[in-house]
C-alpha positions as CSV (number, residue, x, y, z in Angstrom):
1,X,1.6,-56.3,-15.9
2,X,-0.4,-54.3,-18.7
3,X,-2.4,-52.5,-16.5
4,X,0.7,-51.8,-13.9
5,X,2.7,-49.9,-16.5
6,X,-0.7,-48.2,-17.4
7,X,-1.0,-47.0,-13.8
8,X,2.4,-46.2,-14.1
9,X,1.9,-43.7,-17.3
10,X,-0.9,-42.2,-16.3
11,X,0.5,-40.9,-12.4
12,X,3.1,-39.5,-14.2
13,X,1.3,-37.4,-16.9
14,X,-1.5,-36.7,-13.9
15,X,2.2,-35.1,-12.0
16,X,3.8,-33.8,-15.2
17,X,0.4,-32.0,-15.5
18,X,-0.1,-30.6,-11.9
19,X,4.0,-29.3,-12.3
20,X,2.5,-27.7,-15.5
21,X,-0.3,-25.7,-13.8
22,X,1.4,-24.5,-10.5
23,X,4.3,-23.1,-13.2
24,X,1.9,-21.1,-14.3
25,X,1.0,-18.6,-12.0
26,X,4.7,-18.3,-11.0
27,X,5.8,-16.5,-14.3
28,X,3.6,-13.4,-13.6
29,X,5.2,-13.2,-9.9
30,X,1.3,-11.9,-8.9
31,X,1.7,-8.9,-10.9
32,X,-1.7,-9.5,-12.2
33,X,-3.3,-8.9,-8.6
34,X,-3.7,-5.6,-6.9
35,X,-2.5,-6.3,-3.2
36,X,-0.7,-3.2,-2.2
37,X,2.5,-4.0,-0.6
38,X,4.5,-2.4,2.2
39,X,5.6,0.2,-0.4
40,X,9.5,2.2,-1.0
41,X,10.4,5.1,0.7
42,X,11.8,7.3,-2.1
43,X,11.8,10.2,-3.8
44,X,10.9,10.1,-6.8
45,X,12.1,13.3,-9.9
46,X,13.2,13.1,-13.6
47,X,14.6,10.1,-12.8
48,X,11.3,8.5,-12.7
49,X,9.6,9.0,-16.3
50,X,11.7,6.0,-17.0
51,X,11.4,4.0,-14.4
52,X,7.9,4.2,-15.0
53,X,8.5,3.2,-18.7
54,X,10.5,0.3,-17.8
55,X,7.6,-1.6,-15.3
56,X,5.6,-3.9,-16.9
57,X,2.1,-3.4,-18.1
58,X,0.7,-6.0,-15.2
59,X,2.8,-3.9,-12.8
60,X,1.5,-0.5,-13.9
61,X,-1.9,-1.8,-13.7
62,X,-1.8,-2.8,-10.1
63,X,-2.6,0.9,-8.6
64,X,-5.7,1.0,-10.4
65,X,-6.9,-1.1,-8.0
66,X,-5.8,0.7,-5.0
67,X,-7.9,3.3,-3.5
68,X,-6.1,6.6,-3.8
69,X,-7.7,10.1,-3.2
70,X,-5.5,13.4,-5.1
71,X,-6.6,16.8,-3.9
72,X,-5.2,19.4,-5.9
73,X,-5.8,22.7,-7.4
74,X,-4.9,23.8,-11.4
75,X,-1.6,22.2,-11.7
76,X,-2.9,19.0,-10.2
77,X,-5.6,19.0,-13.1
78,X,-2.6,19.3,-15.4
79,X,-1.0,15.9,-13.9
80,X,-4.4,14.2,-14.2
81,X,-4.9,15.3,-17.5
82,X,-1.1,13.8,-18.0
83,X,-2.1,10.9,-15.9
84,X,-5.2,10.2,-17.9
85,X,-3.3,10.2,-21.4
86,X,-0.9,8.0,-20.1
87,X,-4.0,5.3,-19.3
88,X,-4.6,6.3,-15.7
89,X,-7.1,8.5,-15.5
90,X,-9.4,9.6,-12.5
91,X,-12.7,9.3,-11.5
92,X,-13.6,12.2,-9.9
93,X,-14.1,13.1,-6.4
94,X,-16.5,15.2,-4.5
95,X,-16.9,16.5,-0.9
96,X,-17.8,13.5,1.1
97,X,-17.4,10.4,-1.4
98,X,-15.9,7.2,-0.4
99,X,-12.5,7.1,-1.4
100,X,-13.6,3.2,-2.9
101,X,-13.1,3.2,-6.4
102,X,-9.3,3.3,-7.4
103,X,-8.3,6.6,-8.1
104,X,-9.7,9.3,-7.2
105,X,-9.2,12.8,-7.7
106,X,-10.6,16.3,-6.8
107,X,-10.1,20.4,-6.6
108,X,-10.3,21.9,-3.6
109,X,-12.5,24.7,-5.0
110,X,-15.2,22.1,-5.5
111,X,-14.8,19.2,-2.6
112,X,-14.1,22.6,0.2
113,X,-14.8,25.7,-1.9
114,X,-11.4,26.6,-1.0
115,X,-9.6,29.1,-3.9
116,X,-5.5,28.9,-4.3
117,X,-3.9,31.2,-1.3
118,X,-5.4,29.3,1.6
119,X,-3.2,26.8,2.3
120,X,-4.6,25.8,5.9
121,X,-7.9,25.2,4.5
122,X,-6.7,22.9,2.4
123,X,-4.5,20.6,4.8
124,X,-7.7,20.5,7.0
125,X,-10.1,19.8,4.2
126,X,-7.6,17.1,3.1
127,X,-7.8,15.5,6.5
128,X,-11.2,15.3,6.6
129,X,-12.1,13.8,3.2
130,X,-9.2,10.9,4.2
131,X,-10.7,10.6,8.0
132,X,-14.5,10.3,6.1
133,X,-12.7,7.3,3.9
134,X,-10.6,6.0,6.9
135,X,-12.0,2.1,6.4
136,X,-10.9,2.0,2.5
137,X,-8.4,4.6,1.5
138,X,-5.1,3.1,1.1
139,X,-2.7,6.2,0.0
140,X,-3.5,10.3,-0.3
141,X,-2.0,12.6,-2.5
142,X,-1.5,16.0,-1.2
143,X,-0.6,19.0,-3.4
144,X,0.1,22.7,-2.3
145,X,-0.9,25.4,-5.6
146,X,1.8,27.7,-6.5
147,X,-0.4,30.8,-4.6
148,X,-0.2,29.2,-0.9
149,X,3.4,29.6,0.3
150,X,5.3,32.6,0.2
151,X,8.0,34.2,2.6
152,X,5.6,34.9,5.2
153,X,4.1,32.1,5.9
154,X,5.9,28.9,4.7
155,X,7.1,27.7,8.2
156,X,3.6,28.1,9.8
157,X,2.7,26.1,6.2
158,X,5.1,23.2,7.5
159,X,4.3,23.4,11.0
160,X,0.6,23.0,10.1
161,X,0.8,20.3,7.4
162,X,3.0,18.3,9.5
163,X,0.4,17.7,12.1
164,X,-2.2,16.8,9.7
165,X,0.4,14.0,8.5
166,X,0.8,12.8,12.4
167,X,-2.6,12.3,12.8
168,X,-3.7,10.9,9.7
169,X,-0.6,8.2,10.2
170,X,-2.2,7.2,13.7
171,X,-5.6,7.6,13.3
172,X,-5.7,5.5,9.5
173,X,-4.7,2.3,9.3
174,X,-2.2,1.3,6.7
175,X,-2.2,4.8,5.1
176,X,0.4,5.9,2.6
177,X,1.1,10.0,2.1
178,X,2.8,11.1,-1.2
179,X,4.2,14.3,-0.7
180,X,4.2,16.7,-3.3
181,X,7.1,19.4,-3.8
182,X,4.7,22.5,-4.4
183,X,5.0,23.8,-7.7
184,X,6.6,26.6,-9.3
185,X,6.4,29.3,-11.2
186,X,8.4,31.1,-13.9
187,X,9.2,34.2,-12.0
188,X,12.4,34.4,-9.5
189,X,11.0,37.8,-8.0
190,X,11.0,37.0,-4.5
191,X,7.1,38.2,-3.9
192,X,6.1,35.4,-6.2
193,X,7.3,32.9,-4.1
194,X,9.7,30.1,-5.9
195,X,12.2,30.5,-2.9
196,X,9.8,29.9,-0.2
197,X,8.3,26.7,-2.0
198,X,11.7,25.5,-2.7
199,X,12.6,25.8,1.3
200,X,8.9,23.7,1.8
201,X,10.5,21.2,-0.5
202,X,13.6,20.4,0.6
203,X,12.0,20.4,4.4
204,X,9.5,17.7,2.4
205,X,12.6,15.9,1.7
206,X,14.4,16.4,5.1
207,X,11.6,15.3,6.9
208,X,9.6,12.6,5.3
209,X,12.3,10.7,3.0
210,X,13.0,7.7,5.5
211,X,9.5,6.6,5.7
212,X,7.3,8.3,2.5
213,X,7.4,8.7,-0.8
214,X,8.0,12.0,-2.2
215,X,6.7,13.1,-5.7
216,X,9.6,16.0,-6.3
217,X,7.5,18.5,-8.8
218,X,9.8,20.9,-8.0
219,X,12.4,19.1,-10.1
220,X,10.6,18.0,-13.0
221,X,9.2,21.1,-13.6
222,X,12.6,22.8,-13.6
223,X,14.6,19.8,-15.0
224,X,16.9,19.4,-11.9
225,X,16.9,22.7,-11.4
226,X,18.3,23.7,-15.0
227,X,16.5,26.4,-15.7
228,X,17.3,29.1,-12.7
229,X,18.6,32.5,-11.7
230,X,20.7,33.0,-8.8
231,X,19.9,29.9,-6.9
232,X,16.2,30.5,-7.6
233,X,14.4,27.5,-9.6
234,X,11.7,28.1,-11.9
235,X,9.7,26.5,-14.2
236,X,11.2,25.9,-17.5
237,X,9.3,27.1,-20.5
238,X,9.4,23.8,-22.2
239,X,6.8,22.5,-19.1
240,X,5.0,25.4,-19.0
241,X,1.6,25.8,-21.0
242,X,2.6,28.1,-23.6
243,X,1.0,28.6,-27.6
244,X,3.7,25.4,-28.4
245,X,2.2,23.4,-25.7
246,X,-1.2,24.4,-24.2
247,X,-2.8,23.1,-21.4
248,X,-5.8,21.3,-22.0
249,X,-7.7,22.8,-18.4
250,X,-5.4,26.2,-18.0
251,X,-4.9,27.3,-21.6
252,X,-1.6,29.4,-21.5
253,X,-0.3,31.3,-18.8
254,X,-0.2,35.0,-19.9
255,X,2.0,36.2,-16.4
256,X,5.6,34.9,-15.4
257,X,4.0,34.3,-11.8
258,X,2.0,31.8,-13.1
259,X,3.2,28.0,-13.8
260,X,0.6,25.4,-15.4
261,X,2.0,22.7,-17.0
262,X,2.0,22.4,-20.9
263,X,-0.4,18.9,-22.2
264,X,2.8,17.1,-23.4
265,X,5.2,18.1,-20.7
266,X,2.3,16.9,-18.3
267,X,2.1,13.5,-20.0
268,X,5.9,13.3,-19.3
269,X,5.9,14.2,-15.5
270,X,2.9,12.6,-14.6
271,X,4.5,9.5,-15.2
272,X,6.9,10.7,-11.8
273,X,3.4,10.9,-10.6
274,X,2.0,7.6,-11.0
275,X,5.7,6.3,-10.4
276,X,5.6,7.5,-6.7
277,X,1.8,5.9,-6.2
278,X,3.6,2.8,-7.3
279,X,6.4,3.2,-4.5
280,X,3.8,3.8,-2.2
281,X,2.1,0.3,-2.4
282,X,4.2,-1.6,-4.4
């Protein structure tokens, strides 16, 4: 009789134990891990400093793991700078790395030799370095600099960009594209191009909203459009590099058709940055 409530006792702390241990894993809800998911079609502005805030360190932590390349241009060292002080920062990328080792980010001056006003080098450059990393990239981030669309050529822009994201889509498997509203600057003087890039953004919007997500620079740096003149966004100074708020890469801008983003104002918006990577996989 001893020995059956013995047996008895012990299956039920051997149970109470196993109950214990499969609890376990449950309370994190795999936050821990870095599977990328099917991801959130969104887009992503102001709104998403705090949504950022409000994820969980386990959550935040799970795009480190997923292999993301940014190609970019000064503004985009800006974000990375912003990205970096938030604790994401990025290992660097040159022309023909594997896009293997989390993030990832590069210039186009140094993966293509490509300067700022050649927009349709940079969308084919792009699609290279993502083709050369087909087997492990998961998501690309695109970004147009402020010097590539203007009046005269932002439709061919569109026309040319939106094939590159049709062919990536079919020819990678699994790939996510944040889009990126192309930046600013502080000038509304048509020849310096803020209404062109706002007509690329909202076409960004208009075409890719349903199944992307799309990083909306455009309104961070001009807080919703706040700061503009007749209908024409611009950068607001508060975002801009300036002697109150330098940029750590672009020191401060010294013309109004310039728009580099200031080191604290970049820690801010980046978080929209790393906010829409997060959509993208989560």
């Amino acid at each position: 009789m001893r020995i059956n409530v013995y047996i008895l006792f012990l299956l039920v702390f051997i149970a109470c134990t196993k109950e214990q241990n499969t609890d376990k894993p449950d309370e994190n809800n795999g936050n821990n891990n870095t599977e990328i998911g099917k991801g959130s079609p969104s887009i992503v502005g102001t709104a998403g400093e705090a949504t950022w805030d409000a994820l969980s360190n386990s959550e935040k932590n799970r795009i480190k793991g997923w292999n993301t390349l940014f190609l970019h241009q000064s503004v985009g060292q800006d974000l990375e700078e912003g990205c970096k002080a938030n604790g994401f920062p990025w290992e660097y990328y040159g022309n023909g790395d594997k896009v293997n080792k989390g993030f990832m980010g590069g210039i186009f001056v140094d993966v293509g030799n490509i300067p700022n006003g050649n927009p349709y080098e940079k969308i084919r450059v792009f699609k290279e370095q993502i083709l050369n990393s087909k087997d492990v990239v998961k998501i690309g981030v695109f970004k147009f600099g402020y010097a590539d669309i203007d009046d005269s050529n932002y439709i061919q822009v569109q026309n040319t960009y939106k094939s590159m994201v049709d062919e990536l889509k079919i020819k990678v498997s699994d790939f996510r594209l944040v889009h990126v509203t192309p930046p600013l600057v502080y000038s509304i003087e048509s020849y310096d191009g803020n209404t062109a890039r706002m007509k690329v953004g909202q076409w960004m919007k208009s075409t890719f909203a349903a199944s992307d997500v799309i990083f909306d620079l455009q309104a961070l740096e001009s807080n919703d459009g706040t700061c503009q003149l007749n209908g024409v966004w611009r950068i607001c100074p508060e975002n801009r590099n300036s002697s109150s708020d330098p940029s750590d890469v672009n020191g401060i801008d010294t013309s109004d058709g310039q728009g580099h983003i200031g080191k604290k104002a970049g820690q801010r918006i980046s978080k929209a940055l790393l906010m829409s990577i997060y959509n993208g996989g989560k």
